[in-house]
Residue, then its C-alpha position, 0 to 999 in steps of 0.5 A: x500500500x506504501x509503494x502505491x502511495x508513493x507511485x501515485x504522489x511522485x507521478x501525479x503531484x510532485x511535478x507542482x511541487x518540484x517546480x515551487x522549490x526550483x522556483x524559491x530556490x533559485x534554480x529557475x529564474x523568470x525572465x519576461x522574454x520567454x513564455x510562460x511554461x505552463x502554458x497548456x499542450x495537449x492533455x493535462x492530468x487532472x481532469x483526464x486521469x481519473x475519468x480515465x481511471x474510472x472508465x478503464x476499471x469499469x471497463x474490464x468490470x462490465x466486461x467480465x460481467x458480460x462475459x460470463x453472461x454471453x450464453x444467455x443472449x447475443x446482446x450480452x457478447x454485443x455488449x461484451x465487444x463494446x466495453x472490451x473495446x472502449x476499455x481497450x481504446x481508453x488504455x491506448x490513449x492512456x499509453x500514447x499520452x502518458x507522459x502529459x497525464x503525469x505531474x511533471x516539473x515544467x521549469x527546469x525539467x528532469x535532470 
C-alpha cells in the first residue's frame, strides 16, 4: 500500500511541487522574454486521469460481467465487444499520452 502511495504522489503531484522549490530556490529564474511554461499542450492530468481511471476499471468490470453472461443472449457478447473495446481504446490513449497525464516539473525539467 506504501509503494502505491508513493507511485501515485511522485507521478501525479510532485511535478507542482518540484517546480515551487526550483522556483524559491533559485534554480529557475523568470525572465519576461520567454513564455510562460505552463502554458497548456495537449492533455493535462487532472481532469483526464481519473475519468480515465474510472472508465478503464469499469471497463474490464462490465466486461467480465458480460462475459460470463454471453450464453444467455447475443446482446450480452454485443455488449461484451463494446466495453472490451472502449476499455481497450481508453488504455491506448492512456499509453500514447502518458507522459502529459503525469505531474511533471515544467521549469527546469528532469535532470
Amino acid at each position: 500500500m506504501s509503494a502505491l502511495s508513493r507511485y501515485y504522489l511522485n507521478n501525479f503531484h510532485d511535478g507542482v511541487r518540484q517546480d515551487a522549490l526550483d522556483l524559491i530556490s533559485g534554480y529557475y529564474t523568470v525572465s519576461k522574454s520567454s513564455s510562460s511554461p505552463f502554458q497548456i499542450i495537449g492533455f493535462e492530468s487532472a481532469p483526464y486521469l481519473p475519468v480515465a481511471s474510472a472508465i478503464i476499471v469499469g471497463g474490464i468490470t462490465v466486461t467480465t460481467f458480460t462475459l460470463s453472461q454471453v450464453g444467455r443472449s447475443a446482446q450480452h457478447l454485443i455488449s461484451s465487444i463494446i466495453f472490451a473495446g472502449l476499455t481497450a481504446g481508453v488504455v491506448a490513449l492512456v499509453k500514447a499520452n502518458g507522459k502529459q497525464l503525469c505531474s511533471r516539473p515544467r521549469l527546469c525539467g528532469l535532470i
